[in-house]
BAVEXTI-760788 format. One line per 3 residues: their letters; for each residue z, y, x of C-alpha. Coordinates in Angstrom, 1 decimal. Example, Ala and Ser with C-alpha at 12.3 -4.5 7.8 and 13.67 -1.06 7.14 Angstrom:
REM residues 2
AS> 7.8:-4.5:12.3  7.1:-1.1:13.7
//
This chain:
REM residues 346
XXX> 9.4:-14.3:14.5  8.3:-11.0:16.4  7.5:-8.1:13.8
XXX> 6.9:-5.0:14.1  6.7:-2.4:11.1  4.4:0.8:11.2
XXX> 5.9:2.9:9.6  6.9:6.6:8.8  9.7:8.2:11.0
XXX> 12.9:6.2:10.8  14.6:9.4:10.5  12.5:10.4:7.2
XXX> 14.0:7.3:5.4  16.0:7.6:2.4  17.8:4.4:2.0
XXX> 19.0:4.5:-1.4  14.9:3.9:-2.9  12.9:2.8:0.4
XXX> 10.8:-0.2:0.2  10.3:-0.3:3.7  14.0:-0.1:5.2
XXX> 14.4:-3.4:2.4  12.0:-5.3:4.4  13.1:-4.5:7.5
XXX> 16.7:-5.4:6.8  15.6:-8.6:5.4  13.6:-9.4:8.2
XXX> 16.9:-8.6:10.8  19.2:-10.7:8.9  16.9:-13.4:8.9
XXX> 17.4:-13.1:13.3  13.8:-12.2:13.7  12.9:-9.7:16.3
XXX> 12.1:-6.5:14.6  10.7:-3.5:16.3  9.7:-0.5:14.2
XXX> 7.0:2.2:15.7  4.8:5.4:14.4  1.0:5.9:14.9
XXX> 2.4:9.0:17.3  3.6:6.4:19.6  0.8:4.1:19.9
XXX> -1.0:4.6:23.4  -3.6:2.6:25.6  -2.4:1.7:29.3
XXX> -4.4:-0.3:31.4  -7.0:-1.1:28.1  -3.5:-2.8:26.7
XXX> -2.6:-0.9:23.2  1.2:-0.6:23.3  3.6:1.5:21.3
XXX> 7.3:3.5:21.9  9.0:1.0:20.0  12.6:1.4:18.8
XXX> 13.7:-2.2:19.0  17.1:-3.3:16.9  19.8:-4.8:19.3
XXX> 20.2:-8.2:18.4  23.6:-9.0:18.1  24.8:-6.2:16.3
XXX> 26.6:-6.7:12.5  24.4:-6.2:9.7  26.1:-4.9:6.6
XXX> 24.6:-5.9:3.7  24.8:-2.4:2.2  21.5:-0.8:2.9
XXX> 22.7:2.9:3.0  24.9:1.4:6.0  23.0:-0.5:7.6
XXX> 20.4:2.1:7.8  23.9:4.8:9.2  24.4:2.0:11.9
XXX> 21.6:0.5:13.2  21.3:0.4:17.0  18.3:0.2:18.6
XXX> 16.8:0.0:22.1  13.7:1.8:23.0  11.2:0.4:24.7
XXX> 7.2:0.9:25.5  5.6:-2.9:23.9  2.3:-4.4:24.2
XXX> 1.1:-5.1:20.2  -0.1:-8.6:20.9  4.0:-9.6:21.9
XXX> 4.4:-9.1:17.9  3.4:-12.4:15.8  3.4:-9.6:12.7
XXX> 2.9:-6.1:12.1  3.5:-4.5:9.3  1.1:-1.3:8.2
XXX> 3.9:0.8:6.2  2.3:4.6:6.6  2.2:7.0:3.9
XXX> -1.6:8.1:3.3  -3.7:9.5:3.7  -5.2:7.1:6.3
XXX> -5.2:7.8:10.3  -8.1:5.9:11.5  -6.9:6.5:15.3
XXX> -4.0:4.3:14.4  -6.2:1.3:12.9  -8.5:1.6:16.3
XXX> -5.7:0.8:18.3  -4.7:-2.5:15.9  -8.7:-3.3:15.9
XXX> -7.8:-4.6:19.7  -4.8:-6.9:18.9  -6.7:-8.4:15.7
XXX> -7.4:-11.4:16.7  -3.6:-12.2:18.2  -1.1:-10.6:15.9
XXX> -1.3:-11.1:12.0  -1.7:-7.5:10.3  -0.5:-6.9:7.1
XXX> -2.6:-5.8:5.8  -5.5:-6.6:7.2  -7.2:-3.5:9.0
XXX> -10.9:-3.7:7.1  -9.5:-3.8:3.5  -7.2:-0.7:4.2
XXX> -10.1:1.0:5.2  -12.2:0.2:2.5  -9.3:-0.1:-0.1
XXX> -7.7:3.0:0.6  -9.3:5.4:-1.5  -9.3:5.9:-5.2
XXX> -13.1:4.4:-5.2  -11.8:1.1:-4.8  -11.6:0.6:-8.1
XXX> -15.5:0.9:-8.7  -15.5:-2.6:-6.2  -13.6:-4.5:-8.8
XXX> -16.6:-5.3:-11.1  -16.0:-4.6:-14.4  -18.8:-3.4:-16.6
XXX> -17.3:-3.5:-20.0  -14.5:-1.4:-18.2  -11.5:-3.5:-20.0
XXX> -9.8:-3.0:-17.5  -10.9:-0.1:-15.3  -11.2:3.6:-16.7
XXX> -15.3:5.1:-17.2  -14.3:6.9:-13.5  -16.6:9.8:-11.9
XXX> -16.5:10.3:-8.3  -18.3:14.3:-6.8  -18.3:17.1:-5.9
XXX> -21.2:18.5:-7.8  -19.1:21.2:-10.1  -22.4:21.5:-12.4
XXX> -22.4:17.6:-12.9  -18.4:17.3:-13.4  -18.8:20.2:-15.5
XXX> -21.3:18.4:-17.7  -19.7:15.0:-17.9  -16.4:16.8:-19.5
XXX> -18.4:18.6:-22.0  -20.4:15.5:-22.7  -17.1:12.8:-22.7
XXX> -16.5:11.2:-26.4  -13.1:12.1:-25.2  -11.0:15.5:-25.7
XXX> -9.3:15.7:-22.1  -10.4:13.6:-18.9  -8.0:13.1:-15.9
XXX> -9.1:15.7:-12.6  -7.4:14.4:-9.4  -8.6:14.8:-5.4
XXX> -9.9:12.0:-4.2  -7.8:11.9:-1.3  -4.2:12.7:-3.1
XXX> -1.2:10.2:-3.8  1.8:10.1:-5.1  1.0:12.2:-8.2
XXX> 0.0:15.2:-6.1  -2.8:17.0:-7.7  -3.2:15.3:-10.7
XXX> -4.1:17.4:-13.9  -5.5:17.1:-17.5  -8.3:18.8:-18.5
XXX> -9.4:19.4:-22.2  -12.9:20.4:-23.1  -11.9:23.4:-25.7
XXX> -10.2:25.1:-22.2  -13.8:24.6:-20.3  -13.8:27.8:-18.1
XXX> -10.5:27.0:-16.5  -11.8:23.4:-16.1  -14.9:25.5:-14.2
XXX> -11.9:27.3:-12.3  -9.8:24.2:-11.5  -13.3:22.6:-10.5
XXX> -13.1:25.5:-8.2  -10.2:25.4:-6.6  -10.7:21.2:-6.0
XXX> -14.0:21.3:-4.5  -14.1:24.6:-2.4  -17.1:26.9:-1.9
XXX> -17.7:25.1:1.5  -20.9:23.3:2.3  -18.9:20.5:2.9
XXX> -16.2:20.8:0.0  -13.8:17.9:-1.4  -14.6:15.4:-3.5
XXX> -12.5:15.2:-6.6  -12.7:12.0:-9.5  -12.8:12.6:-13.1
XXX> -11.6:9.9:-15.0  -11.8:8.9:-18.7  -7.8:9.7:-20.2
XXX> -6.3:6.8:-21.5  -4.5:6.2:-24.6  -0.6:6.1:-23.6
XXX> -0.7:8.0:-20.2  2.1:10.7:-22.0  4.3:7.9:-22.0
XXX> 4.0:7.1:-18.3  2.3:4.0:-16.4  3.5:0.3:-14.8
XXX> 3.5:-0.2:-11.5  3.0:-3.7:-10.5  3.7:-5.1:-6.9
XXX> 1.3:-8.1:-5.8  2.1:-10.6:-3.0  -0.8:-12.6:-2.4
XXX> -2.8:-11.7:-5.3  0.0:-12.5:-7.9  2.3:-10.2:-9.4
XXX> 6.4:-10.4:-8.1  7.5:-7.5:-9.7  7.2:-4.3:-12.4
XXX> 8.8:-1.3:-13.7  7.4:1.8:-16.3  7.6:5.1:-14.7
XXX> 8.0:7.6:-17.3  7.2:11.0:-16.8  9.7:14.1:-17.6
XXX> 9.1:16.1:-20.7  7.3:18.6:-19.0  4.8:16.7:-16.6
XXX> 2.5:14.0:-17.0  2.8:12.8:-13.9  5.0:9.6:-14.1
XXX> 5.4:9.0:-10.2  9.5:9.0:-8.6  8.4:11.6:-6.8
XXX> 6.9:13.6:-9.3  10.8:13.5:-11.2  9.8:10.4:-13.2
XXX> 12.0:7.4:-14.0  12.1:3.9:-14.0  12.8:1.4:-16.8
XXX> 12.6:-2.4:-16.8  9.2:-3.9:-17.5  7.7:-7.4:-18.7
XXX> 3.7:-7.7:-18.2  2.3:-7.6:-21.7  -0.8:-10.2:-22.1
XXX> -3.6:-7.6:-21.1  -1.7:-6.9:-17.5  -1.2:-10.5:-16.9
XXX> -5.1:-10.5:-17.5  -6.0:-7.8:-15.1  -3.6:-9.0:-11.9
XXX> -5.6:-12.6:-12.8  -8.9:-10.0:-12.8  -8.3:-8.1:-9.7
XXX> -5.6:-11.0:-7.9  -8.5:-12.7:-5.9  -10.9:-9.9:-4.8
XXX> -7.4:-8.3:-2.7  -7.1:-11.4:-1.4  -10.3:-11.7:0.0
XXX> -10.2:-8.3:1.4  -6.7:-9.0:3.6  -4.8:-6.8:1.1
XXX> -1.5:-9.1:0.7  1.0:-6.4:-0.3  -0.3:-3.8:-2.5
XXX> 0.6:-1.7:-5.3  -1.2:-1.2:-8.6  -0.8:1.7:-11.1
XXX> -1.9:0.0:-14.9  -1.8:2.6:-17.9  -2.3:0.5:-21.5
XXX> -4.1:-2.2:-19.5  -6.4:-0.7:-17.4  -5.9:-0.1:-13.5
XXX> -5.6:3.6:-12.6  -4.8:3.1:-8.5  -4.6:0.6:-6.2
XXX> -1.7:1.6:-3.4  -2.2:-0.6:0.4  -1.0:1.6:3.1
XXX> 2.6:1.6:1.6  3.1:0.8:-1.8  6.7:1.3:-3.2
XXX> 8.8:0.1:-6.1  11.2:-2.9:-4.3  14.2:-0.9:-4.6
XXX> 13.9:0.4:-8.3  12.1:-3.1:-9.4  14.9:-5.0:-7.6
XXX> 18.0:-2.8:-9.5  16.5:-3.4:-12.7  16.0:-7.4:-12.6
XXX> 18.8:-7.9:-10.0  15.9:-9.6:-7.6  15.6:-9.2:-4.1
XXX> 11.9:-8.9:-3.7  11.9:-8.0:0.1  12.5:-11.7:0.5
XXX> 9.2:-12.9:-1.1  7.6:-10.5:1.1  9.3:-12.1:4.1
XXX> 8.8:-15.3:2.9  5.0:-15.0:3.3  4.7:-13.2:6.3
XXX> 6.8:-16.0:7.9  4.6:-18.6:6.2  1.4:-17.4:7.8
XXX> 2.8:-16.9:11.3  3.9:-20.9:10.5  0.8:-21.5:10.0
XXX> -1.0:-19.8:13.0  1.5:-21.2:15.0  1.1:-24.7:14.3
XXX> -2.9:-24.2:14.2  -2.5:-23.1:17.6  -0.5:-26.1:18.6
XXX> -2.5:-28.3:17.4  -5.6:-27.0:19.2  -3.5:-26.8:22.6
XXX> -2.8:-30.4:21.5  -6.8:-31.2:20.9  -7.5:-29.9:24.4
XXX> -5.1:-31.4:26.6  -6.4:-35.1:24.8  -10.2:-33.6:25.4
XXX> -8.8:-32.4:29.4  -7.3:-36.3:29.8  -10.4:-37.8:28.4
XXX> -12.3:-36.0:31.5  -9.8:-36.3:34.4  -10.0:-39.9:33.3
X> -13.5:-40.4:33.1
//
């Protein structure tokens, strides 16, 4: 198999908790080809989209320690067509480049994406959500999406609630995320402020119904192919309520109570409609804060605490669906030559 991962710079890895460097050594000790790229070195020659790929030597000894294999990986550099990969893997931090997904709109229809171009466009945004249908809202938070201050204004005054959650709409990993209480309503006005801008365009911002248990920190469940393979709680520090690893939370092992069980069953399908393989999901009590698809973390953590090696499952599919193609496309090739006899013969 011939797979290339986009990713962030090779350089900005940090071995001991990437999910992506996991994947990729998985996928080199397995003998595939493995190329890894960034959307800065994705170009158009000749109407052919191509990328500066590094390219690992084959040959080379893998260690089975990732901090060394990271240290000693050799690589060859090379300028590569996209369609010579049976797999590329979308593994960029957000927020989304839509110049990058142009250039994988052209090898579409040769070279499996993962995930698939459409849902990471429409998926990646905290919006999403809204998509999921849930109008009892058992499992998705009462969410407001503007940039109206008057409105957002109104709708924390008017919540049955005491504090809402206020976070921009294009944020991740925790940044920007704040509580707001109605008895502090003119810095709420002020935050608003600040959020949205005083431009005529200004920045949409979501504020979202707080709920019950968010001080203690949130799950974040991993789904391959609309099932979950993996989870861990984040907790957050004493004094943040952010619980993301970035943020200074930490990790503890988790079992999915009844009620998550219920929403990845809820949600499972409609991501796999949408091409959206691998993603992440952020659950607090039950309900399902974010859904992460352009590169959703948690192997390394999730794999330490269960002593699992979840990079395989991921590998594991990928390979099963270039299997498939593969062996589709045989048989076609197969189909024609019989229809091509039929006609010399006739």
């Amino acid at each position: 198999m011939r797979i290339c991962f986009l990713m962030y710079p090779w350089e900005k890895v940090q071995p001991d908790g990437d999910s992506t460097i996991r994947m990729i050594h998985e996928a080199v000790s397995r003998g595939h080809s493995v190329a890894i790229t960034h959307a800065n070195n994705l170009t158009m020659r000749d109407s052919i989209a191509q990328a500066f790929c590094k390219v690992f030597v084959k040959g080379q000894k893998i260690s089975s320690n990732i901090a060394n294999f990271y240290r000693n990986a050799q690589f060859n550099q090379q300028k590569l067509p996209l369609a010579a990969f049976d797999a590329i893997f979308i593994r960029l931090n957000p927020p989304l480049d839509p110049i990058a997904l142009n250039f994988l709109d052209s090898v579409r229809e040769d070279t499996f994406i993962m995930n698939d171009l459409d849902g990471v466009r429409i998926a990646n945004n905290k919006m999403y959500t809204a998509s999921l249908h849930d109008p009892d809202n058992e499992f998705i938070p009462i969410t407001h999406v503007s940039k109206n201050k008057d409105y957002l204004a109104r709708v924390l005054a008017e919540s049955a609630n005491d504090k809402m959650i206020l976070k921009p709409l294009n944020g991740y990993g925790g940044k920007g995320v704040i509580l707001l209480e109605k008895s502090a309503a003119q810095s709420a006005r002020s935050l608003l402020d600040f959020y949205i801008g005083d431009s005529e365009r200004g920045n949409y911002v979501i504020l979202q119904e707080y709920v019950a248990g968010a001080e203690f920190g949130d799950i974040r469940i991993l789904m391959l192919n609309g099932k979950a393979i993996g989870a861990m709680r984040r907790i957050p520090p004493a004094d943040d309520m952010r619980s993301n690893v970035h943020a200074g939370g930490t990790v503890v092992k988790h079992q999915l109570t009844e009620q998550e069980k219920r929403l990845c069953a809820h949600i499972g399908p409609k991501l796999v409609r949408d091409g959206l393989y691998f993603a992440g999901i952020d659950v607090i009590n039950g309900k399902l804060i974010e859904v992460n698809v352009m590169s959703p973390g948690g192997i390394a953590r999730i794999n330490r605490l269960n002593n699992v090696r979840l990079q395989a499952k991921v590998i594991d599919f990928i390979e099963n669906v270039i299997e498939s193609k593969q062996h589709s496309s045989a048989r076609k090739t197969e189909f024609r030559n019989l229809l091509l006899a039929a006609e010399m013969t006739g």
